[in-house]
C-alpha positions in Angstrom: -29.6 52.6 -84.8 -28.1 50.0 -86.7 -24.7 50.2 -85.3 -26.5 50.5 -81.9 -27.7 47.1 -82.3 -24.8 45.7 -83.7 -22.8 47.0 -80.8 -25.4 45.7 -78.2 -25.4 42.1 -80.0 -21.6 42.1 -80.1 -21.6 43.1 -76.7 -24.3 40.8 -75.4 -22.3 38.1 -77.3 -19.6 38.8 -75.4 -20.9 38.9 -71.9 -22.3 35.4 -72.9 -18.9 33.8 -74.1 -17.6 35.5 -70.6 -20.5 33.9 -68.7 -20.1 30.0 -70.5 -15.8 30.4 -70.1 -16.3 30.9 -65.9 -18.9 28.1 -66.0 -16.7 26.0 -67.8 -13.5 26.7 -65.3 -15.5 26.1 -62.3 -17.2 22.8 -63.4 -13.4 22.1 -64.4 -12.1 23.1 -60.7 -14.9 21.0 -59.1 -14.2 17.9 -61.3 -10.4 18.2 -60.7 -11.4 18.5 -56.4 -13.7 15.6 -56.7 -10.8 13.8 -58.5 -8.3 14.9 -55.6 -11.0 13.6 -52.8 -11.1 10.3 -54.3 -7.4 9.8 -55.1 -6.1 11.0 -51.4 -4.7 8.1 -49.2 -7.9 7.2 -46.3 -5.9 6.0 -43.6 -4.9 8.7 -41.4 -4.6 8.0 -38.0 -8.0 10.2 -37.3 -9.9 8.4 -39.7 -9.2 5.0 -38.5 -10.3 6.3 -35.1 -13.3 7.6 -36.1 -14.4 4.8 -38.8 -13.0 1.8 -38.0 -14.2 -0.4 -35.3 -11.7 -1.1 -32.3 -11.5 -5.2 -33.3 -10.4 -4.1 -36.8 -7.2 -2.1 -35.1 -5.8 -5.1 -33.4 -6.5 -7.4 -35.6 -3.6 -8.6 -38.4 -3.5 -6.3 -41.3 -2.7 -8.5 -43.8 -5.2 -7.4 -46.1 -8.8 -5.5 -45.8 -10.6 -6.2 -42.8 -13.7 -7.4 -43.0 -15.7 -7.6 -39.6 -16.4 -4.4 -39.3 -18.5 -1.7 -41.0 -15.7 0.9 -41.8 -12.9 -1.5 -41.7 -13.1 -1.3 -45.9 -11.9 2.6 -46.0 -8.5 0.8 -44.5 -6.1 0.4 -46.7 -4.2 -2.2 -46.9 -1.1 -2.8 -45.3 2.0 -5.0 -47.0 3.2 -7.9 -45.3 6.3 -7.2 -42.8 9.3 -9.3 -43.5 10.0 -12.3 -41.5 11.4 -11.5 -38.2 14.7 -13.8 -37.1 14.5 -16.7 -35.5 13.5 -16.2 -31.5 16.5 -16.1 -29.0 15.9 -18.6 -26.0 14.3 -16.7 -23.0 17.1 -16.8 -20.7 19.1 -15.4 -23.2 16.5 -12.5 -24.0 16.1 -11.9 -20.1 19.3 -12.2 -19.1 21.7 -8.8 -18.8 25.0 -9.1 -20.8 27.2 -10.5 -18.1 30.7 -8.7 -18.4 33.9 -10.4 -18.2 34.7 -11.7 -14.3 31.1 -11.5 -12.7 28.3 -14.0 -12.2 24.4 -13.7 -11.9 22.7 -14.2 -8.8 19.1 -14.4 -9.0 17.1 -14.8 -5.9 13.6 -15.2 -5.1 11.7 -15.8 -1.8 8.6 -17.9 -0.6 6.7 -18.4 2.3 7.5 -22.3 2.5 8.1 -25.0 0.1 5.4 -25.9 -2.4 4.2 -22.0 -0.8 3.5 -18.8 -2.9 6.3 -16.8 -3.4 6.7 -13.1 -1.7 6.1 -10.3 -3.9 6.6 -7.5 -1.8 8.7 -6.4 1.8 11.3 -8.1 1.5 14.8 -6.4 1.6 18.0 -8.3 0.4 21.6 -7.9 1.7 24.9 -9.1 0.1 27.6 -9.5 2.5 30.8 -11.0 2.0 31.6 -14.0 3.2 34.8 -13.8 5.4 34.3 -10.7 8.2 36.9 -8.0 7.6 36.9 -8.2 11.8 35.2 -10.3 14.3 31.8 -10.5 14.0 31.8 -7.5 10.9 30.4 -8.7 7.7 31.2 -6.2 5.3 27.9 -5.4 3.2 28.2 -5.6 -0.6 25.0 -4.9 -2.1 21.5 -4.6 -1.0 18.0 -4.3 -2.7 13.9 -4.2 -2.3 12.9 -6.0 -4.8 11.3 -8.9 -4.9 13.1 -11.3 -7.3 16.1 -9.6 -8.1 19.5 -10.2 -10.0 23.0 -9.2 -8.6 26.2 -9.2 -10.5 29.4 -10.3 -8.2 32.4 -11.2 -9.1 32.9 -15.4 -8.3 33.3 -16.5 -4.5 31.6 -17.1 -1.3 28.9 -14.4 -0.3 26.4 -14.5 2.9 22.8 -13.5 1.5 20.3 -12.7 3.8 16.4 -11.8 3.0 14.0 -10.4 6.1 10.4 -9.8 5.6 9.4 -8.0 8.8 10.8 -9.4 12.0 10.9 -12.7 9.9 14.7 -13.6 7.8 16.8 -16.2 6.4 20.4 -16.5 5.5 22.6 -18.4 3.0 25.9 -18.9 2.1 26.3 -18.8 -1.8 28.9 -20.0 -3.8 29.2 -18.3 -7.3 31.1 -19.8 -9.9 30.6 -19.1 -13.8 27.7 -20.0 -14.3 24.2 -17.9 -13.4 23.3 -18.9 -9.6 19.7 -19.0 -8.9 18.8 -19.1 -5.1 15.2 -19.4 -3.5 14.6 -18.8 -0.1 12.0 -19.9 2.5 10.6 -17.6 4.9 8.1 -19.2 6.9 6.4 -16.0 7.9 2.7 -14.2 8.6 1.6 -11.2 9.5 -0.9 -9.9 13.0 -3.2 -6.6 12.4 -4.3 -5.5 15.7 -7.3 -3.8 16.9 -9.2 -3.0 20.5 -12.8 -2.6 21.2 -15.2 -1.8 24.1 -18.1 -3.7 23.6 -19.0 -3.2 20.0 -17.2 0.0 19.7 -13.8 0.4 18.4 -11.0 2.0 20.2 -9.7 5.0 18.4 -6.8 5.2 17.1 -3.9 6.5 19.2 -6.1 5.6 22.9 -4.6 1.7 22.5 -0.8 0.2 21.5 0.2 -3.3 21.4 3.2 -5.5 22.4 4.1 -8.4 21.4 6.1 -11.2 23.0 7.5 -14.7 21.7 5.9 -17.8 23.2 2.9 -17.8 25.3 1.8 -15.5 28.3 1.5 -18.9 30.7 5.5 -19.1 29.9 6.7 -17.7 33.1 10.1 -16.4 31.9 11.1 -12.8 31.3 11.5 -11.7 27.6 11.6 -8.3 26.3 8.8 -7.1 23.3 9.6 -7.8 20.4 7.1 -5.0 19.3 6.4 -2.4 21.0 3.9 0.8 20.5 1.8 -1.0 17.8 -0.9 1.3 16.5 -4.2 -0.1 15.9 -4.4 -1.1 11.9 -0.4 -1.8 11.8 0.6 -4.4 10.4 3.6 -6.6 12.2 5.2 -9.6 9.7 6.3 -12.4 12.0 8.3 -15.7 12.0 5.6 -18.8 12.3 4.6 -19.6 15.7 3.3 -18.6 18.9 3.3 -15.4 20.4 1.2 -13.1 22.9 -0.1 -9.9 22.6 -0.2 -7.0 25.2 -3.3 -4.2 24.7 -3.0 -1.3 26.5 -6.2 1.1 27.0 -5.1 4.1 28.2 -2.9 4.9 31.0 -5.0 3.6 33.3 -5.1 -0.1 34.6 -7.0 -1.3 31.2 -4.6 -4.4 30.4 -5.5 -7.7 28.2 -3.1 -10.3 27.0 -4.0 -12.7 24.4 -2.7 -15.7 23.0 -1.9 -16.1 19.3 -0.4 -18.2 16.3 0.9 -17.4 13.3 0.8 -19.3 10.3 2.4 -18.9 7.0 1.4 -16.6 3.9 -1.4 -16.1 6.1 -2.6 -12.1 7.6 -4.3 -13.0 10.8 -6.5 -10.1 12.3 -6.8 -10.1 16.1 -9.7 -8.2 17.7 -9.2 -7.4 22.0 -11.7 -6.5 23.5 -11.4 -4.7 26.7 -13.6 -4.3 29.8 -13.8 -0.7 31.0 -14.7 2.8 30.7 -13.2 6.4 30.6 -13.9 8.2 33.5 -13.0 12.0 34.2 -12.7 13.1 37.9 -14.4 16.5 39.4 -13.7 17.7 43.1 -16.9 20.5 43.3 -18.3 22.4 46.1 -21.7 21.3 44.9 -22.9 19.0 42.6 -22.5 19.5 38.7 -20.8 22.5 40.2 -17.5 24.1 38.8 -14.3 21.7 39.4 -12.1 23.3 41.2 -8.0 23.5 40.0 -5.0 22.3 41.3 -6.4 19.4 42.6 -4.6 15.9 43.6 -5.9 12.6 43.3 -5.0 9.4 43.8 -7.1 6.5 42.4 -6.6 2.7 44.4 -8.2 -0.4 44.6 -10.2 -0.8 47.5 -7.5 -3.0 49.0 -5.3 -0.1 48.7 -3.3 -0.7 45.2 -2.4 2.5 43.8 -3.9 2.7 39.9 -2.8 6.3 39.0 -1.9 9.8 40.6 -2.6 13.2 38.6 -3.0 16.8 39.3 -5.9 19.0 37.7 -9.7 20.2 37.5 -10.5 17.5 34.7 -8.3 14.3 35.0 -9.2 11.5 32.3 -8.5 8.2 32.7 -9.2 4.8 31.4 -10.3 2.1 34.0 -10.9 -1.6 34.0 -14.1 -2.5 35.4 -14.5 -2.8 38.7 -14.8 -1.2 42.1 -12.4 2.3 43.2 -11.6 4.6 45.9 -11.2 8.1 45.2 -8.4 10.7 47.3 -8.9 14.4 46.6 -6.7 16.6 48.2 -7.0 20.4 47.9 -5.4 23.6 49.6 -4.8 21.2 52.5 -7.7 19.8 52.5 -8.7 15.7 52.6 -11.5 14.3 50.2 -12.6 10.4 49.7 -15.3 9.0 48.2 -15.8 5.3 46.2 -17.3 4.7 43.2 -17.9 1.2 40.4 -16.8 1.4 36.4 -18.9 -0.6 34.4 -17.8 -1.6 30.8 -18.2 1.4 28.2 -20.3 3.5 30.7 -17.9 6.8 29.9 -19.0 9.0 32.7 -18.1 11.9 35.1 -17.0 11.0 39.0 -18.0 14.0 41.1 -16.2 14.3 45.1 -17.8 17.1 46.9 -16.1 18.9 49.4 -18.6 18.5 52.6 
């Protein structure tokens, strides 16, 4: 019994020591990770994210921030050594120029004291001396709006359009950086055509557009031609008329306009007449029958348009029309008004 109890006690004494030594070396492992949390750097990049507020990033880190709630867990950067003195900005914006070549740097505007152009324009380079009559032999060319060639010194012809709009200079490049601004006195038109209140859609109007005024009675060919509604046409300052065609039918309207400078002007025609779709029937609101000709006229006789079919469409100008059906030999009139934006059927019955 006795060495029973001696044993238990020794072993009992034992488990205990085992028990306090693996309290002792966890406590110790939990004070050295406590240690480690509180030593490690704070400032990884998904800390400062998450804790700092955004004023704190952009403002100067030359010590800990202080407008913020978490700016404190940022530690502190050192100062940055002083940076060289600043290069002048021409010298930090100009390219390295090599040996034998010269800047050109051009710009454009839309007049003197006028904004400048920042977009459309396209630059050409030519020389200056034509390699045969009339041949200027094209050197460079670019889209940009303010750009900077390099050319070897001489005499160069540099011309900038915008549109239907250009101007030319010659240049003389030396060794020094040549800066050139042009003036292009131009504007742009955006066209559109309506029927009352209703817009024309797309693709059922065009546009041309002529120098000078419609009262000028001299011939000139568009300058524009097959100008979709919502285009936009840039243009030299000035005076020009406009051409809006409705259809194919006799739907015509010229306007007067002026351009001004810098300036986009919209134009708005509005047109007086209607679609109409012709039917030759045996009865009416019967079936139209096929292969049919007409001929549609004025009623003094002027011939607006000819077609063949069940179903021709066609846009008239308001006003009064004779009809001419003619079918398997066979004659058929009748008359009939178009009043602006009635869109309607025109029935001829054949008795």
């Amino acid at each position: 019994m006795v060495g029973r109890e001696l044993g238990g006690r020794a072993l009992s004494g034992l488990w205990r020591g085992a028990i306090a030594a693996h309290v002792a070396a966890n406590l110790a492992a939990m004070a050295l990770f406590f240690m480690a949390l509180f030593l490690l750097p704070t400032s990884s990049p998904a800390q400062v994210h998450s804790l700092v507020a955004p004023q704190s990033v952009t403002a100067p880190a030359a010590g800990p921030a202080t407008g913020s709630p978490g700016a404190t867990i940022v530690a502190p950067t050192p100062p940055a050594p002083p940076a060289p003195p600043a290069a002048p900005p021409l010298a930090q914006a100009a390219p390295a120029v090599p040996a034998g070549q010269v800047l050109l740097a051009v710009a454009a505007r839309y007049g003197q004291n006028s904004a400048p152009i920042s977009a459309g324009l396209i630059w050409r380079v030519y020389a200056a001396k034509p390699d045969a009559p009339g041949n200027f032999r094209l050197i460079k060319e670019d889209r940009g709006a303010a750009p900077t060639f390099m050319l070897p010194p001489g005499n160069y012809v540099v011309h900038a359009s915008l549109g239907l709009a250009s101007a030319a200079k010659t240049i003389q490049l030396r060794a020094d950086t040549v800066r050139e601004v042009f003036d292009i006195p131009a504007g742009g038109i955006r066209l559109e055509g309506r029927v009352g209140d209703v817009r024309i859609p797309l693709g059922q109007i065009t546009f041309e557009i002529f120098t000078g005024s419609q009262f000028n009675a001299s011939e000139r060919r568009p300058i524009a031609q097959n100008v979709q509604t919502g285009d936009v046409v840039l243009l030299p300052e000035g005076t020009y008329y406009i051409v809006s065609n409705y259809g194919d039918g006799n739907s015509v309207v010229r306007s007067d306009v002026h351009i001004d400078p810098g300036k986009l002007t919209d134009i708005v025609v509005t047109h007086r007449a209607a679609i109409i779709t012709l039917k030759l029937v045996n009865n009416p609101s019967g079936e139209a029958l096929a292969n049919t000709q007409w001929t549609v006229s004025t009623p003094g006789g002027d011939v607006i348009k000819e077609s063949i079919g069940a179903f021709p469409r066609l846009v008239l100008a308001e006003g009064d029309y004779h009809i001419i059906a003619r079918n398997e030999g066979r004659t058929y009139q009748r008359d009939f008004k178009v009043i602006t934006g009635v869109d309607r059927e025109v029935e001829v019955l054949t008795r």
